[in-house]
Backbone as JSON Lines, residues from 0, in Angstrom:
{"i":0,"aa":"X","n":[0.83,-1.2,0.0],"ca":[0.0,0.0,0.0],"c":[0.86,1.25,0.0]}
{"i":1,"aa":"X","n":[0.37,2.32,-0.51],"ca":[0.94,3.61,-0.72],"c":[0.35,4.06,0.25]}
{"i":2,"aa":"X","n":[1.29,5.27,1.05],"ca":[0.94,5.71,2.07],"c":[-0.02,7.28,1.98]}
{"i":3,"aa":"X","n":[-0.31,7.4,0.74],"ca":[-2.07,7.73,0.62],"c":[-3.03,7.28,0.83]}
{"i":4,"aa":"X","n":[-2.88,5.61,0.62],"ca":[-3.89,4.62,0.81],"c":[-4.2,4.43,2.39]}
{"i":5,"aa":"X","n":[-2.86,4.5,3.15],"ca":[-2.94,4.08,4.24],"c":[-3.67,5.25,5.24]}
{"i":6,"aa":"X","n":[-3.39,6.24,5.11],"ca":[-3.4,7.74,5.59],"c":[-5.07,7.7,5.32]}
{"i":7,"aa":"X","n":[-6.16,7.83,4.08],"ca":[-7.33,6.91,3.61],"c":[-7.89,5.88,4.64]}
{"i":8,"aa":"X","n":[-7.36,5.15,4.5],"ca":[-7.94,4.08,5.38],"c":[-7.99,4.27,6.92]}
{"i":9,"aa":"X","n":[-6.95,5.19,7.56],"ca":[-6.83,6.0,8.99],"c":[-8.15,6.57,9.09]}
{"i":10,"aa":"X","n":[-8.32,7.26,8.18],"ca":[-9.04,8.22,8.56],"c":[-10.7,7.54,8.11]}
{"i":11,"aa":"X","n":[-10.82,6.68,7.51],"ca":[-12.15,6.04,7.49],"c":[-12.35,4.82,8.63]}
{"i":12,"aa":"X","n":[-11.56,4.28,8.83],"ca":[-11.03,2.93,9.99],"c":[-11.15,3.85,11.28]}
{"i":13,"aa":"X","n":[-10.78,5.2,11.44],"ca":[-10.84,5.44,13.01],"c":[-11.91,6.76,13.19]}
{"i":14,"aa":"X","n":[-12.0,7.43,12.33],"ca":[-13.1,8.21,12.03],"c":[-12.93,9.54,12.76]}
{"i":15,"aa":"X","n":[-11.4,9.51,12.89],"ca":[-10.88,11.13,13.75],"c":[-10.5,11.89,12.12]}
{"i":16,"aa":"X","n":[-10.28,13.05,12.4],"ca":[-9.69,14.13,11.45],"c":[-8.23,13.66,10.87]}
{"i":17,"aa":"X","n":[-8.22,13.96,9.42],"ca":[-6.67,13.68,8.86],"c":[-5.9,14.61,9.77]}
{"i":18,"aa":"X","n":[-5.15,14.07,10.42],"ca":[-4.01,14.64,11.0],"c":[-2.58,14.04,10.53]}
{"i":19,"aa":"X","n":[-2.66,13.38,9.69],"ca":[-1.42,13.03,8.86],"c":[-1.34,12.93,7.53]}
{"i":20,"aa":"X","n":[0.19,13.58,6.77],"ca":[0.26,14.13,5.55],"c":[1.08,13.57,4.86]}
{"i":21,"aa":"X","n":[1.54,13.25,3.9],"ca":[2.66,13.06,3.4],"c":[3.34,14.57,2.55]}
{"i":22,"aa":"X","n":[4.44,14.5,3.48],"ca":[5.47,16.0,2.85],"c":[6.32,16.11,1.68]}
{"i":23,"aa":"X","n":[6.92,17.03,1.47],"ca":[7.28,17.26,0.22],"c":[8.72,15.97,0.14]}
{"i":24,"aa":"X","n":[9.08,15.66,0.89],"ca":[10.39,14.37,0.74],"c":[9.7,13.25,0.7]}
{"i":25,"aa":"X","n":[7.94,13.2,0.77],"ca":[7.76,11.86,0.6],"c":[7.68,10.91,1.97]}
{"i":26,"aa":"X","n":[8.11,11.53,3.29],"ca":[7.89,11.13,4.32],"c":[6.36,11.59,5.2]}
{"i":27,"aa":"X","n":[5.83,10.74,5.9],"ca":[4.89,11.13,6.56],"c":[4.66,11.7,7.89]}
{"i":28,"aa":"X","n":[4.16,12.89,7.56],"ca":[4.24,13.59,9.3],"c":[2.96,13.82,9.73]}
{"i":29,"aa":"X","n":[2.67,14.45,11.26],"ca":[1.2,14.54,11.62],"c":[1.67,14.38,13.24]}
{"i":30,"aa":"X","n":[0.48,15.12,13.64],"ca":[0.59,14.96,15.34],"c":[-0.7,14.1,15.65]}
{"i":31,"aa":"X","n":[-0.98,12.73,16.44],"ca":[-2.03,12.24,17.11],"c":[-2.58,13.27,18.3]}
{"i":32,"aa":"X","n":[-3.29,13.36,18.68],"ca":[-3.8,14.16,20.2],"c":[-4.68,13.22,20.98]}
{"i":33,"aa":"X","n":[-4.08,12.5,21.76],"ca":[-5.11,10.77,22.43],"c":[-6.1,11.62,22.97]}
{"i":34,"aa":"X","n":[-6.25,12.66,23.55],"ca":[-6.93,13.0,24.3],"c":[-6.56,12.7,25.88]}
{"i":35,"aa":"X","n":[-7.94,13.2,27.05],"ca":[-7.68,12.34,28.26],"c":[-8.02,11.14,28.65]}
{"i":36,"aa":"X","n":[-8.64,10.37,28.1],"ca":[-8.61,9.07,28.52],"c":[-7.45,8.12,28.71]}
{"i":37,"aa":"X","n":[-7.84,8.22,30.32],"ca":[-6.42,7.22,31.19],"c":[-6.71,6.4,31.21]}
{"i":38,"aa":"X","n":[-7.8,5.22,30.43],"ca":[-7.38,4.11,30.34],"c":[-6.47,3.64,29.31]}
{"i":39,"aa":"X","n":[-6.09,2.17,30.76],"ca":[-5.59,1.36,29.27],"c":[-5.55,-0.09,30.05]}
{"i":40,"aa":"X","n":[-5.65,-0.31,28.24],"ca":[-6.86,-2.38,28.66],"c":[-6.24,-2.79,29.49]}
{"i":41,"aa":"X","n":[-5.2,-2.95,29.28],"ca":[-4.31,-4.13,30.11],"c":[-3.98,-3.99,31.29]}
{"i":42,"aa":"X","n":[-4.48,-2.15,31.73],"ca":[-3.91,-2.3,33.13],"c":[-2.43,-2.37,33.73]}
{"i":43,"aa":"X","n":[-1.7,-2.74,32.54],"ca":[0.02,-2.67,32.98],"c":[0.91,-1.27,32.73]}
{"i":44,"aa":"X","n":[1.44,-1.23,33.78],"ca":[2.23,-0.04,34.14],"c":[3.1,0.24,32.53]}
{"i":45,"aa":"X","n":[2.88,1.26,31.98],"ca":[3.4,2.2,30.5],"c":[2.35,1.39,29.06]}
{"i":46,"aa":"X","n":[1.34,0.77,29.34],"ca":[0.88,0.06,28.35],"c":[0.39,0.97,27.49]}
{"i":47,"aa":"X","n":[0.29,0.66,26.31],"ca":[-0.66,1.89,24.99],"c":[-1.31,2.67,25.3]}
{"i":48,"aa":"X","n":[-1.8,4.04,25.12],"ca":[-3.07,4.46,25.95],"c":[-3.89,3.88,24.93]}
{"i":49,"aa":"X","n":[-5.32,4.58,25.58],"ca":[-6.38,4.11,24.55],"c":[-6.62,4.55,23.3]}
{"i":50,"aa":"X","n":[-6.85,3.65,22.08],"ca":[-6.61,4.58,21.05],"c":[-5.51,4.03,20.21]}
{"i":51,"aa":"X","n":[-4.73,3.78,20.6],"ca":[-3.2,3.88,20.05],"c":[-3.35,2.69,19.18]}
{"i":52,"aa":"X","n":[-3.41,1.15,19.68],"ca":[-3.44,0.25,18.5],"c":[-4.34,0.38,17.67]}
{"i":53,"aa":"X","n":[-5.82,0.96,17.76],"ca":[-6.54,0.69,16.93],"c":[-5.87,1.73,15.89]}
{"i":54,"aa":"X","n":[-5.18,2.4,15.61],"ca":[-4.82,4.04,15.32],"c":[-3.64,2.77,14.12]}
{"i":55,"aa":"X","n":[-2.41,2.21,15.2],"ca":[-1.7,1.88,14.58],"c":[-2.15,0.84,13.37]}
{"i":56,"aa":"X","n":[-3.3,-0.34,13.29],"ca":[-4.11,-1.8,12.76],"c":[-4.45,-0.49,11.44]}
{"i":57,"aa":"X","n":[-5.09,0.75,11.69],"ca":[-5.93,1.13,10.77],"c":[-4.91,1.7,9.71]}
{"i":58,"aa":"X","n":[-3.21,1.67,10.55],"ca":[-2.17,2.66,9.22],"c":[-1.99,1.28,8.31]}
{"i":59,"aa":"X","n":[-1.92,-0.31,8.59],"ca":[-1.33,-1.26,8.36],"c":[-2.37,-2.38,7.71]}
{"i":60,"aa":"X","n":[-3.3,-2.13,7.51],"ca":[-4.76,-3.1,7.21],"c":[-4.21,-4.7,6.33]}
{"i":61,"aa":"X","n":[-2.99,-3.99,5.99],"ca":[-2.74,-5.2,4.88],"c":[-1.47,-6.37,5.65]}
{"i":62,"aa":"X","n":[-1.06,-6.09,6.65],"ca":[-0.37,-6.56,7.87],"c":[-0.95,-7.59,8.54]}
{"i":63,"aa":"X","n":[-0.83,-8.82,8.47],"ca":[-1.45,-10.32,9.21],"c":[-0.23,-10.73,9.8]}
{"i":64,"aa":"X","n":[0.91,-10.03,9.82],"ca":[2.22,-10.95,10.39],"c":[2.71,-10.42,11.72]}
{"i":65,"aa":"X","n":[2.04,-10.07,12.84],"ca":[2.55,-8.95,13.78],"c":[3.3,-9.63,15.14]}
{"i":66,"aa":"X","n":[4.49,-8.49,15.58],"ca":[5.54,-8.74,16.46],"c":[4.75,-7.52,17.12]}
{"i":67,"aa":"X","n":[4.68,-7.89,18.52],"ca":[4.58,-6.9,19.85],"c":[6.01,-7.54,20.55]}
{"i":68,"aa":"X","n":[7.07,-6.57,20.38],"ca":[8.58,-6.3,21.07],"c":[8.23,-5.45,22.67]}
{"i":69,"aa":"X","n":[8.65,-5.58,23.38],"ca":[8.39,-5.12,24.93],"c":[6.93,-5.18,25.06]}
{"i":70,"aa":"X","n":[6.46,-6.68,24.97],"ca":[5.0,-6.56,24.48],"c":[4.06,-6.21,25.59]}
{"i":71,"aa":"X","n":[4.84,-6.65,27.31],"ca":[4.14,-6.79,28.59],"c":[2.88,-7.46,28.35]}
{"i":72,"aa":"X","n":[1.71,-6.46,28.96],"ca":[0.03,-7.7,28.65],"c":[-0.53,-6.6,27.66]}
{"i":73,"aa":"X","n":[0.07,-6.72,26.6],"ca":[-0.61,-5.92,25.28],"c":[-2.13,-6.53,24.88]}
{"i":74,"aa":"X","n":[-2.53,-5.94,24.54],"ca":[-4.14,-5.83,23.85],"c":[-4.24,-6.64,22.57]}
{"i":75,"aa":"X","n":[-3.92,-7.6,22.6],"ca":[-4.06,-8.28,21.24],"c":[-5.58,-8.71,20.99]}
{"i":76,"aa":"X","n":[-6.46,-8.27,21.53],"ca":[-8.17,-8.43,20.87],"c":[-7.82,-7.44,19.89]}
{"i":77,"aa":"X","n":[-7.36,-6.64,20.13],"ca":[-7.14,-5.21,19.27],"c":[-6.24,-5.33,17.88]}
{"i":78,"aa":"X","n":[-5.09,-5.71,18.23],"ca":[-4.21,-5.87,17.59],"c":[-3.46,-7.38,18.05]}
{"i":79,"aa":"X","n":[-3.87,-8.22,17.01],"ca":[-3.48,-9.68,16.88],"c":[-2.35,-9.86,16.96]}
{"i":80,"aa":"X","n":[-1.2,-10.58,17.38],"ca":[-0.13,-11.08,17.03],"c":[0.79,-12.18,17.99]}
{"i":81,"aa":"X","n":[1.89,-11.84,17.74],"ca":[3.23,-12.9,18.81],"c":[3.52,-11.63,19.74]}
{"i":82,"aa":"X","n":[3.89,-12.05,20.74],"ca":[4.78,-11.32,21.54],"c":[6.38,-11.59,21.94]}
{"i":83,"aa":"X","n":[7.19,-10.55,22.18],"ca":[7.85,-11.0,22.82],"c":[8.53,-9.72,24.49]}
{"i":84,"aa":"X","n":[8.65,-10.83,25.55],"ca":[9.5,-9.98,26.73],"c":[10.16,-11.03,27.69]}
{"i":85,"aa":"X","n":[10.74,-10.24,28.23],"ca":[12.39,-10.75,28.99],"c":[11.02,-11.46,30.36]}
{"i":86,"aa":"X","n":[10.61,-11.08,30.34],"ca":[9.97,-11.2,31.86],"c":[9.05,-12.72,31.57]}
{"i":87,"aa":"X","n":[9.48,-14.25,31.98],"ca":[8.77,-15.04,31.35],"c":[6.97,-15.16,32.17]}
{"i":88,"aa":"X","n":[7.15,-14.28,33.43],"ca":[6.17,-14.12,33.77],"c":[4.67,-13.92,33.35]}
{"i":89,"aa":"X","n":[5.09,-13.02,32.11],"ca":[4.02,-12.31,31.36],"c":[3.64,-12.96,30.43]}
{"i":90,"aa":"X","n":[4.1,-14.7,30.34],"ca":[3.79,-15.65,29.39],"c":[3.33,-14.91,27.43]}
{"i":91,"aa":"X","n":[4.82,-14.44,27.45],"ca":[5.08,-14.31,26.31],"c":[5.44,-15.39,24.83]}
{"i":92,"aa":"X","n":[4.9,-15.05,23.74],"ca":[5.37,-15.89,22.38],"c":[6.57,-16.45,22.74]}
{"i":93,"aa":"X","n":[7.75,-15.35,22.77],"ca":[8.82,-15.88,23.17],"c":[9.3,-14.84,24.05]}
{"i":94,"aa":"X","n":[10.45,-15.76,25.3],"ca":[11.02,-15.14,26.0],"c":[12.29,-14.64,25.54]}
{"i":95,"aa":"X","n":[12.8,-13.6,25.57],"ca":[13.89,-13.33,24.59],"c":[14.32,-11.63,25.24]}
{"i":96,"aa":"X","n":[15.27,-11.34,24.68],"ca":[16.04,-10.1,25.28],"c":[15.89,-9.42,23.95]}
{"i":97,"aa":"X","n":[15.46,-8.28,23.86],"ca":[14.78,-7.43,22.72],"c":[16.04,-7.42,22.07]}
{"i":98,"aa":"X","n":[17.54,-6.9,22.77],"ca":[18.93,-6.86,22.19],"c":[19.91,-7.69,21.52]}
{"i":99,"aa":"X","n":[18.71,-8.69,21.55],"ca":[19.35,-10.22,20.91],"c":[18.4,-10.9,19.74]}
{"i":100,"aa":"X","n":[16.89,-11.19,20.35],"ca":[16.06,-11.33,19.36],"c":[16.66,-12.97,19.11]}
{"i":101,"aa":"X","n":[17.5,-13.54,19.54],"ca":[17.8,-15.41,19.1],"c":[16.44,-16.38,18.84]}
{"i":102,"aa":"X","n":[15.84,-16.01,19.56],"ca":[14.52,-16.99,20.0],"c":[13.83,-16.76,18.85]}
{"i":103,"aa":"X","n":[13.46,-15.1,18.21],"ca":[12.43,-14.93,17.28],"c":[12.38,-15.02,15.98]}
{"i":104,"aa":"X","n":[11.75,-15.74,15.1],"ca":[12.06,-16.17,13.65],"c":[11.81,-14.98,12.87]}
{"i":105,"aa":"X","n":[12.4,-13.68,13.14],"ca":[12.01,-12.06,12.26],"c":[11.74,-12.1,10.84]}
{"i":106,"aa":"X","n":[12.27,-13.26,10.23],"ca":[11.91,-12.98,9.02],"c":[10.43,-13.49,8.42]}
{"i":107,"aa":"X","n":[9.57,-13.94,9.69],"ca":[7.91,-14.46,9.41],"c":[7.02,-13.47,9.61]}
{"i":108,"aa":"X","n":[7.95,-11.99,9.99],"ca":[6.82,-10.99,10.8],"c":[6.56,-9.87,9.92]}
{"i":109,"aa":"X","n":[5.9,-9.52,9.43],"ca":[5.87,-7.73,8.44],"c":[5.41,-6.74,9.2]}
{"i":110,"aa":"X","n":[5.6,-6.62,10.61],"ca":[5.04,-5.8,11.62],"c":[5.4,-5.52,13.08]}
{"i":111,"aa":"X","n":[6.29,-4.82,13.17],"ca":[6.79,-5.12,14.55],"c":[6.39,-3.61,15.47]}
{"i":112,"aa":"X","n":[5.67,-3.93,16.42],"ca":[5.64,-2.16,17.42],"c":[6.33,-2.69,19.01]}
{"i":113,"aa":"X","n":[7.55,-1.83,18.92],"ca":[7.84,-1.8,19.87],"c":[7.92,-0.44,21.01]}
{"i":114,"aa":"X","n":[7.74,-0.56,21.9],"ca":[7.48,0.51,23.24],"c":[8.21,0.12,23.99]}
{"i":115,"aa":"X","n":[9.8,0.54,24.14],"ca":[10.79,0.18,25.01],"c":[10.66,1.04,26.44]}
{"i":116,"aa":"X","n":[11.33,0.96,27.21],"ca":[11.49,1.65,28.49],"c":[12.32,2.98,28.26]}
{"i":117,"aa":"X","n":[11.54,3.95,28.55],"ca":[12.38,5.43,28.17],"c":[13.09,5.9,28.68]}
{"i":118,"aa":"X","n":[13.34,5.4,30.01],"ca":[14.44,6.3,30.9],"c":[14.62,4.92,32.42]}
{"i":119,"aa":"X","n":[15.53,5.41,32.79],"ca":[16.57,4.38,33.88],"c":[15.32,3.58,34.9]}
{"i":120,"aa":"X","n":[14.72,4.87,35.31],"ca":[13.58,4.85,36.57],"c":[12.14,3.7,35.48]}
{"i":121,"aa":"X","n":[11.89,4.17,34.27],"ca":[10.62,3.17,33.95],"c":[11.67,1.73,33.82]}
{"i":122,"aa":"X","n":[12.68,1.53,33.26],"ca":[13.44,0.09,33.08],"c":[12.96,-0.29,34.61]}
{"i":123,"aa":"X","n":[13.42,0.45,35.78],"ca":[13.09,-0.39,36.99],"c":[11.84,-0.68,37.89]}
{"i":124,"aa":"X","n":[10.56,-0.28,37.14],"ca":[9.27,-0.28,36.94],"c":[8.71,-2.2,36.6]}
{"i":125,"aa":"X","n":[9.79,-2.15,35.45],"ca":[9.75,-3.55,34.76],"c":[10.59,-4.47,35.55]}
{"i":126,"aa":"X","n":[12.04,-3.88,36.43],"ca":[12.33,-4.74,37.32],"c":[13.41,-5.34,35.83]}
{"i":127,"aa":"X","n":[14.03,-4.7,34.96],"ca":[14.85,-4.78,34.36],"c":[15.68,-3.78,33.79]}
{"i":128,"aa":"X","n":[16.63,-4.17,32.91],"ca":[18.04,-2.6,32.8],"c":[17.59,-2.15,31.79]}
{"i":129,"aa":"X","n":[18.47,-0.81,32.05],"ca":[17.72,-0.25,30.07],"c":[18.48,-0.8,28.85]}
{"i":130,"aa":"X","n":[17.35,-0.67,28.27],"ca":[17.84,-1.08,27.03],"c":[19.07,0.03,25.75]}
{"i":131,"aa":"X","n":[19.62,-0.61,25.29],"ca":[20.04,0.22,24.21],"c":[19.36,0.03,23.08]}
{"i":132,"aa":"X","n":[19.11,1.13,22.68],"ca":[17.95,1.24,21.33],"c":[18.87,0.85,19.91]}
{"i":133,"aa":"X","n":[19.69,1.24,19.74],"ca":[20.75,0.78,18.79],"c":[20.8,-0.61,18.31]}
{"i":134,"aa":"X","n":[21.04,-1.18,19.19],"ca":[21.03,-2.68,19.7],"c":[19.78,-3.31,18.94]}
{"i":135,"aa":"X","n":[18.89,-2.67,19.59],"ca":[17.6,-3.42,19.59],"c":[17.4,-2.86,17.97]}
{"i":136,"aa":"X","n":[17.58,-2.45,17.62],"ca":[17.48,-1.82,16.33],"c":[18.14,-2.87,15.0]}
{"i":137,"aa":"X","n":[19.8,-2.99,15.78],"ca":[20.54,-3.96,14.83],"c":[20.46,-5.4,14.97]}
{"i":138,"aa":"X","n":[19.53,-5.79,15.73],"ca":[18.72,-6.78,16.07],"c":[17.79,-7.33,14.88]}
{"i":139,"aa":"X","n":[17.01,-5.92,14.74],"ca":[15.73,-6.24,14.01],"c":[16.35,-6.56,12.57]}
{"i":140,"aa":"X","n":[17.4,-6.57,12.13],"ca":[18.08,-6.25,11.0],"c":[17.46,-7.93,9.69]}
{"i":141,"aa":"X","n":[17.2,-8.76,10.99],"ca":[16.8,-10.01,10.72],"c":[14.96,-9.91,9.55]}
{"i":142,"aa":"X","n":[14.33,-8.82,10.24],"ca":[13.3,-8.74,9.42],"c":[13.47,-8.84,7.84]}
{"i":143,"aa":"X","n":[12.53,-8.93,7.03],"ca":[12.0,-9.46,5.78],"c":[12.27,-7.69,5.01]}
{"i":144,"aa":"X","n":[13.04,-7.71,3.82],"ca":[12.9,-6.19,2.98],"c":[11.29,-6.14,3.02]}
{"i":145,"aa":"X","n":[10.56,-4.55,3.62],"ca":[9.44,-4.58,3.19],"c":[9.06,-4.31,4.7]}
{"i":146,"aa":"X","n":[9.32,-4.88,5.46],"ca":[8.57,-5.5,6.99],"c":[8.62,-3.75,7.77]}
{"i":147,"aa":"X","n":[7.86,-3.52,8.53],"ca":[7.83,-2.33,9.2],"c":[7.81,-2.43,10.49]}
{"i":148,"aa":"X","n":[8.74,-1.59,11.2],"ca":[8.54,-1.16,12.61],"c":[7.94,-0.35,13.13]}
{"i":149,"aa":"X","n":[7.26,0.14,13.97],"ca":[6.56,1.08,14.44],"c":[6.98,1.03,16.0]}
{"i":150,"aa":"X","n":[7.79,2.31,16.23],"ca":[8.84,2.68,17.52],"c":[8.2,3.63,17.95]}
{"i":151,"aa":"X","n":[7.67,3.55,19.26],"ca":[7.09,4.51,19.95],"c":[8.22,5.26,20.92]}
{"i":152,"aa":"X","n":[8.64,6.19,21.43],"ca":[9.29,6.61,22.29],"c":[9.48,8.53,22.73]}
{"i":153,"aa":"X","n":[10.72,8.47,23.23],"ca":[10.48,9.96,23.36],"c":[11.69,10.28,22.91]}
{"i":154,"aa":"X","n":[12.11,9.21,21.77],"ca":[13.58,10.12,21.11],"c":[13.69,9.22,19.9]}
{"i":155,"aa":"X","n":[14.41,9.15,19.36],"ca":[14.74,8.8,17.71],"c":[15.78,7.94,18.28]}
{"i":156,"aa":"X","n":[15.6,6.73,17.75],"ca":[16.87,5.45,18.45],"c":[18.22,5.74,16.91]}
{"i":157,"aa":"X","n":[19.17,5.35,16.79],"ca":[20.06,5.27,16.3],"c":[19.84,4.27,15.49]}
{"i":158,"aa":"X","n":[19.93,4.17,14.33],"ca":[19.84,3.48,13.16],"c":[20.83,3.57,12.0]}
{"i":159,"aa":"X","n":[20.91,2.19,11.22],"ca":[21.7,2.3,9.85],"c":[20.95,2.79,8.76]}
{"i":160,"aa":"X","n":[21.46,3.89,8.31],"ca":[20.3,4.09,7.02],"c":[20.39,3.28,5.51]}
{"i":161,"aa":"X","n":[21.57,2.26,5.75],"ca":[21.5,1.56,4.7],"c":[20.86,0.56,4.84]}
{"i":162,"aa":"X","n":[20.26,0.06,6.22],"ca":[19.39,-0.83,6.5],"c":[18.14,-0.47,6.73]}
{"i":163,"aa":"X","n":[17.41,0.54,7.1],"ca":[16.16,1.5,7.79],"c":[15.89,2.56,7.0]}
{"i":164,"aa":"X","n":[14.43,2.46,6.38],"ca":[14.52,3.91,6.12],"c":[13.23,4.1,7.21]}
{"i":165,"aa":"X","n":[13.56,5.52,7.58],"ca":[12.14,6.27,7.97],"c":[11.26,6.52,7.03]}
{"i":166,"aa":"X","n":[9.83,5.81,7.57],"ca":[8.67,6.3,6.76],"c":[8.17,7.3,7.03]}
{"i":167,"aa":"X","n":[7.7,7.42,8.22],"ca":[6.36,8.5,9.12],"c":[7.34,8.84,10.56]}
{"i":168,"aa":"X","n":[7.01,10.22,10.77],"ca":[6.98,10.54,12.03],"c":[5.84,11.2,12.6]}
{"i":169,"aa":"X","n":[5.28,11.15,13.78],"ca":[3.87,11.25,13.97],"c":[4.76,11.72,15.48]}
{"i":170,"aa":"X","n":[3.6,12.88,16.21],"ca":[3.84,12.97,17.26],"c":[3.0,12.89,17.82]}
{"i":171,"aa":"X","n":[2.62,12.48,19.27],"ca":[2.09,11.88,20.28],"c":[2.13,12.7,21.33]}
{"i":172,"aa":"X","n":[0.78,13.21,21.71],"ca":[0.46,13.78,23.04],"c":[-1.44,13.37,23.47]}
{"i":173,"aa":"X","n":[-0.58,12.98,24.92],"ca":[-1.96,12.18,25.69],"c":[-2.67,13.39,26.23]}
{"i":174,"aa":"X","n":[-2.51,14.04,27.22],"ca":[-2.97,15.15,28.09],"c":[-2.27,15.67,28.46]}
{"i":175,"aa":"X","n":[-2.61,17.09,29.26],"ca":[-1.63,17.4,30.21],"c":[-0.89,16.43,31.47]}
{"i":176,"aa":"X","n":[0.3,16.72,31.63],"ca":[1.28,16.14,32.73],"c":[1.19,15.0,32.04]}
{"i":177,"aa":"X","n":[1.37,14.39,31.13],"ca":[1.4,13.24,30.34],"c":[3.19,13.88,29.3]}
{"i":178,"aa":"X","n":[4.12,12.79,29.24],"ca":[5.38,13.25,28.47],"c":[4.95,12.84,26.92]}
{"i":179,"aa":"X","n":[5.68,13.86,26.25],"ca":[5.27,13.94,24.59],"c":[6.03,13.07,24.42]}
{"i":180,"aa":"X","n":[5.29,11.61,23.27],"ca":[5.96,10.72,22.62],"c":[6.03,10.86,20.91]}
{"i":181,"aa":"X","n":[7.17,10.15,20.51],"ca":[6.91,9.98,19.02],"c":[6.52,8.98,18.45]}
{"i":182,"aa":"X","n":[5.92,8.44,17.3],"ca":[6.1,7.01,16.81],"c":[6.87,7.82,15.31]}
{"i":183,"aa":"X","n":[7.76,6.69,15.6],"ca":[8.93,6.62,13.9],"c":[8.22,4.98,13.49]}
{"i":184,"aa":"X","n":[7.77,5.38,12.66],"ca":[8.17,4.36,11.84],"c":[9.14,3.86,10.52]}
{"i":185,"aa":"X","n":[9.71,2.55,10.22],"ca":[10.83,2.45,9.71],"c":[10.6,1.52,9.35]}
{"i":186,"aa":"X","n":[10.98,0.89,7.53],"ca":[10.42,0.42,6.58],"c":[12.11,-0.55,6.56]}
{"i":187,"aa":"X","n":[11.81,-2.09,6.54],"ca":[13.16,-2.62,6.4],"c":[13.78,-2.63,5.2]}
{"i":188,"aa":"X","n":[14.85,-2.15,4.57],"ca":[15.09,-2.02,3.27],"c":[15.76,-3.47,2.76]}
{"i":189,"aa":"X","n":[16.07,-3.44,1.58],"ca":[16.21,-4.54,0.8],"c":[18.25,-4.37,0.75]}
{"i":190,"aa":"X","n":[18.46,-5.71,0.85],"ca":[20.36,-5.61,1.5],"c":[20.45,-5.4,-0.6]}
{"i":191,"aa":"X","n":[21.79,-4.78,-0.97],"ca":[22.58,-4.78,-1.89],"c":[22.29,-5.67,-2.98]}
{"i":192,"aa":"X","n":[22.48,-7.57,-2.1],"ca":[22.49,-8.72,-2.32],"c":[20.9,-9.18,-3.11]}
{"i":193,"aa":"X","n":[19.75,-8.52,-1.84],"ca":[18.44,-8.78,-2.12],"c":[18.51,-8.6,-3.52]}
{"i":194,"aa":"X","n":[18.39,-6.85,-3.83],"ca":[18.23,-6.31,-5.08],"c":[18.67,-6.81,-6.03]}
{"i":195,"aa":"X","n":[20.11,-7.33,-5.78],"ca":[20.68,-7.82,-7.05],"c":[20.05,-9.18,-7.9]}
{"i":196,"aa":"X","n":[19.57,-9.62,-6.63],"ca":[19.01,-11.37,-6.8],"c":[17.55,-11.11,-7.26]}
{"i":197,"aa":"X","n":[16.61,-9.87,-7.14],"ca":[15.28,-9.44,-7.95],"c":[15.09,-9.88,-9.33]}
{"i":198,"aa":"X","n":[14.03,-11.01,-9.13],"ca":[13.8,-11.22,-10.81],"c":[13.57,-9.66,-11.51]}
{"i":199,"aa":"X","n":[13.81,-9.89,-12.66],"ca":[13.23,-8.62,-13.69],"c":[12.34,-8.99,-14.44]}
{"i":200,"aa":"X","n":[11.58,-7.62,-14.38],"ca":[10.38,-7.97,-14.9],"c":[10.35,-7.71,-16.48]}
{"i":201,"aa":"X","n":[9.73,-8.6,-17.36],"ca":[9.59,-7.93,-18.66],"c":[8.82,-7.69,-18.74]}
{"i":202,"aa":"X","n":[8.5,-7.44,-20.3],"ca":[7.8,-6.78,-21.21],"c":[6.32,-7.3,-20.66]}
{"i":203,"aa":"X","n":[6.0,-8.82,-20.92],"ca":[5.04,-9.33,-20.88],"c":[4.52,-9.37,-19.44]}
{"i":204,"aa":"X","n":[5.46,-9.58,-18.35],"ca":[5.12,-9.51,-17.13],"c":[4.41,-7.89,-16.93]}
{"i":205,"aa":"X","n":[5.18,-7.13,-17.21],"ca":[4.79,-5.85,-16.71],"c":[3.03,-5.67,-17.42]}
């Protein structure tokens, strides 16, 4: 899907105002506004507010392959998928260290949202260390050309741009006394190798 289509389908799927554009580079920008509603389903300490997956299902409609990364007790009535977290408590898909990813078969998923721990004090909320976003980033490297991330946070993680491109940046504000988040999302690109190995299409194909 073209991200006219998708931006389209946002706005008929959730039935709020276009608040997202695509700009003159071809990237997509826009601010969400959740509003105040302090719920959230799951009840677990930093979980989605309300709003948020159905927001994210309606950018992605064509997406059946989904990774929840720092998944805790995510809302999957909402948004279907695998999970994964360190904590085997939370009877996750797989138990696995986001910075390693060994356990998870990335190249079955076209969808990954992850919501890492933003600062020292929420890591010890979870009763684990912080993460490096980098890491967790050159991790994902395993995904499928094509496959998308959707990174919620309150900063821009460090990335290869010969591996990542940015699609969308969207900014995120819940209410007052609530901290402004972003979602980046980031489109896995195709290695050197991929491209070269691309059937070509002819005449008749095209």
């Amino acid at each position: 899907m073209k991200w006219e289509d998708r931006i389209t389908n946002y706005v008929r799927a959730t039935k709020f105002p276009r608040s997202l554009f695509v700009a003159g580079d071809g990237r997509v920008v826009g601010t969400w506004i959740m509003g105040n509603d302090y719920r959230v389903k799951s009840e677990y300490y930093g979980g989605y507010p309300a709003g948020y997956l159905k927001r994210i299902h309606s950018l992605f409609p064509d997406k059946y392959r989904v990774l929840h990364l720092f998944s805790g007790k995510v809302d999957l009535a909402t948004l279907p998928g695998d999970t994964v977290d360190i904590n085997p408590d939370l009877s996750p898909t797989y138990v696995d260290d986001a910075q390693r990813l060994e356990r998870v078969p990335l190249a079955m998923y076209d969808l990954v949202l992850a919501d890492p721990p933003y600062s020292v004090e929420d890591a010890e909320r979870y009763q684990t260390t912080m993460v490096k976003r980098n890491t967790v980033l050159a991790a994902l490297r395993g995904l499928s050309p094509g496959a998308h991330i959707v990174w919620l946070d309150q900063v821009l993680p460090m990335y290869r741009k010969d591996t990542f491109d940015v699609e969308a940046v969207i900014g995120m504000v819940k209410s007052t006394n609530h901290r402004f988040r972003v979602v980046t999302i980031f489109r896995r690109r195709a290695t050197a190798a991929q491209r070269y190995d691309a059937p070509l299409l002819t005449d008749a194909a095209e």
